[in-house]
N, C-alpha and C positions, 0 to 999 in steps of 0.2 A: 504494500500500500504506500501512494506516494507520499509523504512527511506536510502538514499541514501549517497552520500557524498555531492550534489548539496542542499542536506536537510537542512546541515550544515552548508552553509558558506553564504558571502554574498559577490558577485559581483561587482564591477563599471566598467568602461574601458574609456579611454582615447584616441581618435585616434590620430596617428601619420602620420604629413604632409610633404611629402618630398618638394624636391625642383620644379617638375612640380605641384606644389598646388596639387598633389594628393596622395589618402591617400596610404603610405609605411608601417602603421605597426596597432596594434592596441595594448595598454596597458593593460591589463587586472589585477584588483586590488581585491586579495583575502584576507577575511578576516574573521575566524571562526565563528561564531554564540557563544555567550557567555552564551547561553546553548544549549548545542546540541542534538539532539535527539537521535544520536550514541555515546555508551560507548569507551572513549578512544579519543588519537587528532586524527587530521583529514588525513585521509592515503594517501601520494602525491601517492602512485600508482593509487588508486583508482579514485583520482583528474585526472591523464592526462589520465587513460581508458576514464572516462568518456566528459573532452574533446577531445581526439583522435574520437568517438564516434557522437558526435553532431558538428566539425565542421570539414572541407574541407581539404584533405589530400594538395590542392595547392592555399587555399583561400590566406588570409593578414597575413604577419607576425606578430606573437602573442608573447610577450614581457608579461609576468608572474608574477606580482610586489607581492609578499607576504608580508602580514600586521602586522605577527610577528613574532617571532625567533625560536618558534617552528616548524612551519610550512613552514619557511625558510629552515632550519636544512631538515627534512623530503625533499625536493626540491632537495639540493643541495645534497641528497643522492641517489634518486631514477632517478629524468631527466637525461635520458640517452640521447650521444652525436650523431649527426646525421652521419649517416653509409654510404655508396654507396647504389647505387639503387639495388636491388636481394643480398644484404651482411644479412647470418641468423642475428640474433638475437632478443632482446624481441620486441613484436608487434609494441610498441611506436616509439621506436629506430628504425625500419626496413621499416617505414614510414618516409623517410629522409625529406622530404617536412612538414609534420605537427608538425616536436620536437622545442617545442619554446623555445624562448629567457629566460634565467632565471635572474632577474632583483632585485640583492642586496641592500637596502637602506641602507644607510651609518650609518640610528640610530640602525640598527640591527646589523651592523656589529662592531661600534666602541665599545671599550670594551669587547670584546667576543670571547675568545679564540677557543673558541666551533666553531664557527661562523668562524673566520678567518681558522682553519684548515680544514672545510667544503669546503671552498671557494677554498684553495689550492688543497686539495685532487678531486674536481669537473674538476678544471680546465687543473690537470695534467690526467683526464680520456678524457678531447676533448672536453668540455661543456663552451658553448661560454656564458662568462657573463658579463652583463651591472652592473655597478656600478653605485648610485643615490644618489646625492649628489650635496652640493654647491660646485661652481667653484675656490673657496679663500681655500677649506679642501679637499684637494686627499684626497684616502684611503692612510695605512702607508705602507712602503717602503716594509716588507714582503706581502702583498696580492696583492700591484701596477698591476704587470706582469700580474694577472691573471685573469684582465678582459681586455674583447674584445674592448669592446667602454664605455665611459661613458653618463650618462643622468645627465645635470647639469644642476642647478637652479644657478644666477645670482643676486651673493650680491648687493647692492642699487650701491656702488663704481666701478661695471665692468659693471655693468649696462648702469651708466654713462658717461661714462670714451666711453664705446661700442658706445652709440646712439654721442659723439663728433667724435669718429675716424669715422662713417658713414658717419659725412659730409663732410669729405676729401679724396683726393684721396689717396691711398694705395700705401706706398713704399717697396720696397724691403728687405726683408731681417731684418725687425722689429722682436723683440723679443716677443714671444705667453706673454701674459700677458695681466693682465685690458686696455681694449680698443684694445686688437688684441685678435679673441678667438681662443682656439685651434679646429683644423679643424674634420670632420671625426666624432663629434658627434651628439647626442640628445640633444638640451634644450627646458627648459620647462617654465612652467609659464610667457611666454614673452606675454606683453600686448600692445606693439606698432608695427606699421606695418612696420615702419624703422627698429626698433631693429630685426622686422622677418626676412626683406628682408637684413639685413646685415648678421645675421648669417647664413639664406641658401645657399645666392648670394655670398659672398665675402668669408664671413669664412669657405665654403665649407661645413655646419653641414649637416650630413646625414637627419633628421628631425626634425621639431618643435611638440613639445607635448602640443595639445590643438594649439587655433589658437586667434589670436588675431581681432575677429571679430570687437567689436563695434569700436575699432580703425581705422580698415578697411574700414570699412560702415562711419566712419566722414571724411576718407580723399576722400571719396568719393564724399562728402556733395552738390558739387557745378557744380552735374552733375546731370540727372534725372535718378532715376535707371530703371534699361533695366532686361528686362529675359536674360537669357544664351543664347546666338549665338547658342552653342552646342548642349545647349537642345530643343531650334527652331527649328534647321537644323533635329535630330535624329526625330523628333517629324513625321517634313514631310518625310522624307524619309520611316519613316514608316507607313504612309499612302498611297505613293506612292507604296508600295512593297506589299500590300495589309496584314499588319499585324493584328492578331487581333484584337478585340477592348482593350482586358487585357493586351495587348503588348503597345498599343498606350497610354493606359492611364497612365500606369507604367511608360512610361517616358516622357509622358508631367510633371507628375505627380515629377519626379526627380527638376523640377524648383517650389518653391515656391510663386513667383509671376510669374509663369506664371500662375498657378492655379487661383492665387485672379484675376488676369487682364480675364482669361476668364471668370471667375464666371463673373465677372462685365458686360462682354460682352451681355454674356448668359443671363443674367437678366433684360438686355435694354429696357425700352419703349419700344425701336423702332424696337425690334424684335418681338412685341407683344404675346409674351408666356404668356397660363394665369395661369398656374403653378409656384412655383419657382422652381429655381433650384440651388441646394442646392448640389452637386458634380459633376466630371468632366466626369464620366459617365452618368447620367442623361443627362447634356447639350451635351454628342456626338449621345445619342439616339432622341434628340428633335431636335436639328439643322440639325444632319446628316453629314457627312463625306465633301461632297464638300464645305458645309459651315464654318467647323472645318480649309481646309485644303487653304480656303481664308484667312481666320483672320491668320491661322498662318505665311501663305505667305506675310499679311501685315507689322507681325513682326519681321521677319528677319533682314529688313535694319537696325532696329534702335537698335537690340538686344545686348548685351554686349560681348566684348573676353575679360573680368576683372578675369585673373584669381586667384585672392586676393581673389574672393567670391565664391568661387567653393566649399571650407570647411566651409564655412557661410552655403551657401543652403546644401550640403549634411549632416552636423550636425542636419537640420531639417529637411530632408528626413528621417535619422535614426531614428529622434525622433518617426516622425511620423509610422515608422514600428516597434517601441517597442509598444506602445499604442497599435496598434492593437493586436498585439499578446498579450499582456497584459491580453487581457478581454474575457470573457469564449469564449469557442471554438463556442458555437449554436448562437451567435450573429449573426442577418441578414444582408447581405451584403448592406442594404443600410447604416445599421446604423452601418458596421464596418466603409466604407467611409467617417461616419462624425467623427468617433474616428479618423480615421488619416488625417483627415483635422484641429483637434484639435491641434495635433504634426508638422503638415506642417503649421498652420498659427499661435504657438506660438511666431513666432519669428519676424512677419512682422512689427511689430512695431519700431524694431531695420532697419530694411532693410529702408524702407519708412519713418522715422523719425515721425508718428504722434504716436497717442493714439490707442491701440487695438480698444477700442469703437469706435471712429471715423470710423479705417478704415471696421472691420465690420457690423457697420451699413453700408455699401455702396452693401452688399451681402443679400443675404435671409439665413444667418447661422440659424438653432436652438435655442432655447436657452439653450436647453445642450450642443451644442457648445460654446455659449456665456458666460456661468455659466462658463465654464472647464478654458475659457482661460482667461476670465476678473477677474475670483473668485477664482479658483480652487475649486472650490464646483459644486454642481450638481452631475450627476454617473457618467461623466467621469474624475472628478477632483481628484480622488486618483491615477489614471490612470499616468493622469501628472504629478503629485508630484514626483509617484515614477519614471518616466520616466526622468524628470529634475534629479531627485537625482542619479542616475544612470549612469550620466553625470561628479560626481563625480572622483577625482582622490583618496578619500576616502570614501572605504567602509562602516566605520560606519556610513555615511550620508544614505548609503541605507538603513541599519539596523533599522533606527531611525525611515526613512518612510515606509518602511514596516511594522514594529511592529504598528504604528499608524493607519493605516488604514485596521490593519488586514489582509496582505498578507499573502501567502506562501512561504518562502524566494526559496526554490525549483520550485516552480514555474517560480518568478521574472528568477532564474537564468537558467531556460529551455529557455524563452523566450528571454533575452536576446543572449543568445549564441545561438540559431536559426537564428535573424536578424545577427548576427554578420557574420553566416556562408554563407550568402547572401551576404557579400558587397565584393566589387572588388577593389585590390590593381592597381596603376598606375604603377606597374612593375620596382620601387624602389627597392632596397636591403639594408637592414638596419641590 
């Protein structure tokens, strides 16, 4: 097969959470291959053919984070700005809907006159760009103008300064500065659920980068946790509509403990199956539909409207669709279900506060199930590694796991932007 540009480089992304907790954008982090199997750098044309090509002309806003200054440089040349809808021009460009964000880092840019006159020269053609960076160092006073919005990280001092002004009420007319943030953008790396809900809620940020789950899941701590309302309610309504069974399971399948709490169910004594059952189709062929569409009826009242954990559970829905697509294509479908039960119950340890072991012993998993998630060992434990690493807001973390277990970094990066071209934006604009 002849060597691609998806050959060449290596992948992560980072979803971006607006203010209804649903997902407004997705970060995509490129970064060469430090040997590449194509003569010469990596050609940004060739780059957005080929994503224009594998993902969704009206999917999630894609935010384009380049990992070095060559391939920066090539970007800020070629991404063309978006057009009216039927306006000629080149293919990319005349797809107004799929021309993404192009996402400057501040260590690329400082210093580099190359860089800064790219910047300029991009943004007086219509080319909407994010600048990333700590919140204490704007860019300098000639490139300022010429981004759209910024993506900031939060020195330890605004940080603080931030989580004190959350516990007071908000007066008028305060000056933007440590402990007031300015409105309208992205921050990132934020790891408390106060610090979230103050910059969505109050300072108006268009999105949070990454989500501040375990913080989440503790302030939750003194509650019992519940499945999704939403994904209870979707669950039945589509048994009621007579959907079918790969419709039903795909989105019981969206809630991660709804999954383990039916396994659990499905597996009961008291149901006396003498098989186990070991996914969520299995137990809707063994119980059968009106049984399926009791339990979930019993689940409703008590299920959750938290929606703080909405990007908890779907960070491990995704998981669980990279994994799968991960692993050769002739994999049988029962044992693709247990590869993405290995990505949907990575994480239920965090959710339910015990020990993976604990709570898997309470299931009939595999122990290639059990190997992947307690060990990362076993065949589906490269699976994970590289699916965790991918999760990454830094590319060489994929690199590292790829090369290690022998991947195709071409591959990694098919399968990722496949699942990516499946998820659905909460109708944010970022």
């Amino acid at each position: 097969m002849t060597a691609s540009v998806l050959d060449c480089i290596s992948l992560s992304y980072q979803p971006l959470w607006g203010r209804a907790r649903s997902l407004a954008g997705i970060g995509l982090s490129i970064r060469p291959l430090p040997e590449s199997p194509l003569p010469g750098p990596v050609d940004a044309r060739e780059l957005l053919e080929a994503l224009a090509d594998l993902l969704p002309v009206d999917g999630t806003p894609l935010f384009l984070v380049p990992q070095c200054q060559a391939l920066l440089l090539e970007l800020l040349a070629h991404v063309e700005p978006p057009v009216a809808r039927g306006a000629t021009g080149p293919r990319f460009a005349s797809r107004a809907t799929a021309v993404p964000t192009l996402v400057v880092p501040a260590a690329l840019l400082a210093g580099s006159d190359l860089v800064a006159t790219g910047v300029r020269l991009a943004h007086q053609r219509g080319l909407r760009l994010v600048w990333q960076g700590s919140a204490d160092t704007p860019p300098a006073d000639d490139v300022r103008n010429s981004f759209h919005r910024y993506w900031l990280t939060l020195p330890p001092a605004w940080a603080a300064a931030a989580l004190k002004d959350a516990t007071r009420k908000a007066t008028v007319g305060e000056q933007i500065g440590p402990g007031r943030l300015p409105p309208g953008h992205i921050y990132g790396d934020i790891q408390s659920r106060v610090l979230m809900e103050y910059c969505l809620d109050r300072c108006q940020a268009v999105a949070i980068a990454g989500w501040p789950g375990e913080d989440v899941v503790y302030s939750l701590r003194h509650q019992a946790m519940q499945p999704s309302h939403a994904v209870v309610l979707a669950s039945l309504k589509a048994l009621e509509g007579d959907r079918s069974a790969e419709a039903v399971e795909r989105i019981l399948s969206e809630d991660p403990l709804l999954v383990y709490r039916f396994l659990i169910y499905a597996n009961s004594p008291a149901l006396g199956l003498r098989n186990p059952i070991e996914s969520v189709r299995h137990g809707m062929m063994m119980l059968g539909i009106e049984t399926l569409r009791g339990w979930l009826g019993k689940q409703l009242p008590h299920a959750s409207r938290e929606t703080a954990l909405r990007p908890v559970n779907a960070q491990l829905v995704l998981r669980a669709r990279l994994m799968d697509r991960l692993l050769d294509a002739g994999l049988e479908e029962a044992l693709r279900r247990e590869v993405s039960l290995c990505g949907l119950f990575s994480g239920l340890d965090l959710l339910l506060d015990e020990s993976l072991g604990t709570l898997l012993s309470r299931i009939r998993m595999s122990l290639r199930v059990q190997d992947a998630t307690l060990h990362r060992a076993g065949p589906y434990g490269p699976s994970l590694e590289v699916t965790l690493a991918l999760e990454s807001a830094d590319a060489a973390v994929v690199q590292e796991a790829v090369a290690r277990h022998e991947m195709e970094p071409g591959r990694v990066n098919r399968a990722l932007l496949e699942v990516l071209s499946g998820v659905d934006a909460g109708g944010a604009t970022v």
